[in-house]
DRENDO-1510 file (C-alpha; in Angstrom, 1 decimal, always signed):
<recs>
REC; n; res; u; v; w
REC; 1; UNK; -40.7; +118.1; +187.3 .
REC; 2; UNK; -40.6; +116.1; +190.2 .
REC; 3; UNK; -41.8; +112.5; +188.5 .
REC; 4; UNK; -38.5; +113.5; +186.1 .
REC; 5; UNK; -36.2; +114.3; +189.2 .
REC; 6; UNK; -37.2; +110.8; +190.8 .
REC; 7; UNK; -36.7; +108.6; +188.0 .
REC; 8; UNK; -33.4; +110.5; +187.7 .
REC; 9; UNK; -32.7; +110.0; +191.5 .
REC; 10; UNK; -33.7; +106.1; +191.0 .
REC; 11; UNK; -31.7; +105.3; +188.1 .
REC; 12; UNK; -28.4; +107.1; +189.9 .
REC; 13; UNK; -29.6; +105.1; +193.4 .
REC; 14; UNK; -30.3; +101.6; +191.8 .
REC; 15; UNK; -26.8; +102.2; +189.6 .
REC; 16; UNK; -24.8; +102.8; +193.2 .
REC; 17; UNK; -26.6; +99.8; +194.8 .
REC; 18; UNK; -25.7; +97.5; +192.2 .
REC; 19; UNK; -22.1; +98.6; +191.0 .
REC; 20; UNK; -20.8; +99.5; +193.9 .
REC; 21; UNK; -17.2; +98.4; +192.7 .
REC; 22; UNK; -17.4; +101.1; +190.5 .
REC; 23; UNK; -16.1; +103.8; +192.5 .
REC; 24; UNK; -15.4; +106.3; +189.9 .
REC; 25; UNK; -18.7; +106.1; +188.4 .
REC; 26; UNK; -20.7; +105.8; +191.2 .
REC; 27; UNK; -18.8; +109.2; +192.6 .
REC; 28; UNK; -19.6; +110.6; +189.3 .
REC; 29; UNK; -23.6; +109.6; +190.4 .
REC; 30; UNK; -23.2; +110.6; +193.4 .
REC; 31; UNK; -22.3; +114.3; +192.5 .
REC; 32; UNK; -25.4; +114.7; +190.7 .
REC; 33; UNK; -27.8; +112.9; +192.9 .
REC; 34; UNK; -26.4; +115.8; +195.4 .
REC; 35; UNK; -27.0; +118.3; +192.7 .
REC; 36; UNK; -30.6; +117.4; +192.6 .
REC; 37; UNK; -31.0; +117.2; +196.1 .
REC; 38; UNK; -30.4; +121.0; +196.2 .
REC; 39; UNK; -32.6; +121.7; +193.9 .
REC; 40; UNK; -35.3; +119.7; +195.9 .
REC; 41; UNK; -34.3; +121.4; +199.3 .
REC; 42; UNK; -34.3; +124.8; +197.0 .
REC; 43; UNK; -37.7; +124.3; +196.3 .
REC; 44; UNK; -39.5; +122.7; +199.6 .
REC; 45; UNK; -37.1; +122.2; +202.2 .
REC; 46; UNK; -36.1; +119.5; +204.2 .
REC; 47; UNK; -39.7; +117.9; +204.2 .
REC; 48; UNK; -39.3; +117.6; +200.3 .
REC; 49; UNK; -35.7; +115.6; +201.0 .
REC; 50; UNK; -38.1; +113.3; +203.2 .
REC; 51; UNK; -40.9; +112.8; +200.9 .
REC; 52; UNK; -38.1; +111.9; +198.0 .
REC; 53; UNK; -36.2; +109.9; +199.7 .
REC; 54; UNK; -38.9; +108.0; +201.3 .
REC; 55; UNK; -40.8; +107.8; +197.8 .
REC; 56; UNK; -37.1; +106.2; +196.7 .
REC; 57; UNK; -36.7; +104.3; +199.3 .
REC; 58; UNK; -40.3; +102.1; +198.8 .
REC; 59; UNK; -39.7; +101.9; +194.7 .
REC; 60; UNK; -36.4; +100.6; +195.4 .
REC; 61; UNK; -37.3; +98.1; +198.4 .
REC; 62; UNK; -40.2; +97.0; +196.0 .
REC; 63; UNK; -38.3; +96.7; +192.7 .
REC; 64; UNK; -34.8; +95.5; +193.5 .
REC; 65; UNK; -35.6; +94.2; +197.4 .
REC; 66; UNK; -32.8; +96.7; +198.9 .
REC; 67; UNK; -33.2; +99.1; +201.8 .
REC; 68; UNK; -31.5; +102.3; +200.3 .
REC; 69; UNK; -31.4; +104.2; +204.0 .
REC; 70; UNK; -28.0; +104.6; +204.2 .
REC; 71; UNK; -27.7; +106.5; +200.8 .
REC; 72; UNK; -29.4; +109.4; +202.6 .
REC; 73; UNK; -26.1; +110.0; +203.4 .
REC; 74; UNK; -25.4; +111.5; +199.9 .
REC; 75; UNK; -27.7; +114.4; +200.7 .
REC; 76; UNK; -25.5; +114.9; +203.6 .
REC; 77; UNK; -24.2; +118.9; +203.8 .
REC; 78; UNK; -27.3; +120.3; +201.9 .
REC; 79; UNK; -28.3; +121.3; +204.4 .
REC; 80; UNK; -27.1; +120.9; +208.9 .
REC; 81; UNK; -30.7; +119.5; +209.4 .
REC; 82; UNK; -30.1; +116.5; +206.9 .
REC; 83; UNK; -27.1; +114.6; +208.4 .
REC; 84; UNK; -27.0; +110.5; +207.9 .
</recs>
C-alpha cells in the first residue's frame, strides 16, 4: 500500500511543482494529497509523514531537480506536531 500511496503522492507533488498556474487544479491535488496524508499519520504517526515526505522529497530532487520542502506545508493541520 505504501509504494501505491507514494506514486500517488508523486504524481499530485510533481503536477503542483510544475503547473503551478493552475490554481484550481492544483487545489483540487492538494485536497487529496492531504487526504492521504491522514491516512499515513492514521497508520504510523508523524514518523511515517517524515519517512514519506523525505522518500518524496529525494525521487523528486533526483527526477525533476526540485526541492519540494516547502510542500510539507500541505500536510499542515494533520496533525499540531506537523506545522511547515
Amino acid at each position: 500500500m505504501d509504494a501505491y500511496l507514494e506514486e500517488e503522492l508523486y504524481d499530485i507533488l510533481t503536477f503542483g511543482i510544475t503547473n503551478s498556474n493552475e490554481l484550481e487544479k492544483v487545489e483540487s491535488q492538494k485536497k487529496r494529497f492531504f487526504e492521504i496524508g491522514q491516512e499515513i499519520y492514521a497508520d504510523g504517526g508523524i514518523e511515517a509523514l517524515e519517512n514519506m515526505f523525505f522518500v518524496l522529497n529525494n525521487r523528486i530532487d533526483g527526477e525533476i531537480n526540485t526541492d519540494a520542502s516547502k510542500y510539507k506545508s500541505w500536510w499542515n493541520g494533520i496533525t499540531e506536531k506537523w506545522n511547515f
